[in-house]
C-alpha positions in Angstrom: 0.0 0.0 0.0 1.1 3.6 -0.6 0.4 6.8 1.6 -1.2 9.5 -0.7 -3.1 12.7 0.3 -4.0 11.3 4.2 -5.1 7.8 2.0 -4.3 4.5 1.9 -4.0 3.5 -2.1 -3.8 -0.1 -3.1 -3.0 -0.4 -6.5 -5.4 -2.2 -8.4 -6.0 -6.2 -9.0 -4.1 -7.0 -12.1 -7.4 -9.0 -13.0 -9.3 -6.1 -12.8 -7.1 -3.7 -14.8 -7.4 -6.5 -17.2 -11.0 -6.4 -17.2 -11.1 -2.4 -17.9 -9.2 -2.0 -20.4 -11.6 -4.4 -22.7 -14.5 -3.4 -24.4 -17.4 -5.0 -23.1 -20.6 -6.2 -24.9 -24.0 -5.8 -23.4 -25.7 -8.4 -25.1 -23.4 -11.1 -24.4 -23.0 -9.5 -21.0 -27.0 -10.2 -21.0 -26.2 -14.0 -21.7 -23.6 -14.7 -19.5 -26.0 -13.2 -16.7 -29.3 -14.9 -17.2 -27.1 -18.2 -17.4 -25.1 -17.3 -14.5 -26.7 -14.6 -12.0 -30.4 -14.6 -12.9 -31.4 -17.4 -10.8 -30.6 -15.6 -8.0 -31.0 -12.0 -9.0 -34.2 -12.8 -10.7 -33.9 -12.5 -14.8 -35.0 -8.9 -14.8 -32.3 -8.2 -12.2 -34.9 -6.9 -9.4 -33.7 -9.5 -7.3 -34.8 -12.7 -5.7 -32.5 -15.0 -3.5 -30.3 -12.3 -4.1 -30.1 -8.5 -3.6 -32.0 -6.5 -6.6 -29.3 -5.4 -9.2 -31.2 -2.6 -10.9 -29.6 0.6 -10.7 -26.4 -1.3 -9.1 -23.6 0.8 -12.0 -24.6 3.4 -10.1 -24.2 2.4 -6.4 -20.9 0.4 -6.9 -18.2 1.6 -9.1 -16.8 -1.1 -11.8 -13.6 -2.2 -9.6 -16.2 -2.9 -6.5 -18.6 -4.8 -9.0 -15.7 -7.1 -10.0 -14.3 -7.2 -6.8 -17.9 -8.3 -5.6 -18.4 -10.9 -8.7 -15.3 -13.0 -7.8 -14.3 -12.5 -4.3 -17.0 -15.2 -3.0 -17.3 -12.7 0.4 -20.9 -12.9 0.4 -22.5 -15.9 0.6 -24.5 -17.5 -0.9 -22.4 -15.8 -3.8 -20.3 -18.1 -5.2 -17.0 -17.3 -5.5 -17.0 -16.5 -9.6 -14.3 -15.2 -11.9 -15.1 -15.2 -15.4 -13.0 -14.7 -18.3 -11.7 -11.2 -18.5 -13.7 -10.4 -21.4 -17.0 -12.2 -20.1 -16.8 -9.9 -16.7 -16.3 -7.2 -19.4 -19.3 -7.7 -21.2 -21.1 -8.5 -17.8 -20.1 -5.0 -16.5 -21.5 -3.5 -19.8 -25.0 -5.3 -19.4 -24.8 -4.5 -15.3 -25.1 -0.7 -16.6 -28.3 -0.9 -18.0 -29.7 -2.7 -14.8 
C-alpha cells in the first residue's frame, strides 16, 4: 500500500485492470448473466434470492462490482471469476440494470 493525500492506495487487481481495459458487450453481458446470475437475482435483475441489481452501476463503481463478482465474500455468492472479457461484457449489461 502507498500513503497519498491522508489515504491508503492499493494499486489495483491485475485481473481487474485486465478487465477495464476491454470493451465490453451488453448483449453477451446479458447472456452470460441470465445463465449465471439470474437465478438468484431474478432474470429482470430486481432480485430474488439475491439482492435487486437494478440501478447497481450506479451504487458500486466497476472495480467494486468485479471485486464483488469474484471475491465469494458474500454468501451465498459463489465465488465467480469469469473470463476477462465475459466480466467485461457483464459490467456493460450490469449498466443498463
Amino acid at each position: 500500500m502507498v500513503w497519498s493525500l491522508g489515504q491508503w492506495f492499493q494499486p489495483m487487481d491485475p485481473y481487474a485492470e485486465s478487465v477495464l481495459a476491454l470493451q465490453g458487450d451488453r448483449d453477451r453481458g446479458e447472456a452470460i448473466f441470465s445463465m449465471n446470475c439470474a437465478v438468484c437475482h431474478g432474470a429482470d435483475g430486481a432480485g430474488h434470492v439475491g439482492p435487486s441489481l437494478l440501478d447497481v452501476a450506479s451504487r458500486k463503481s466497476e472495480v467494486a462490482l468485479i471485486e464483488q463478482v469474484i471475491s465469494g465474500k458474500t454468501p451465498p455468492m459463489p465465488q465467480f471469476q469469469p473470463a476477462p472479457q465475459d466480466m467485461a461484457d457483464l459490467l456493460r449489461y450490469l449498466e443498463t440494470l
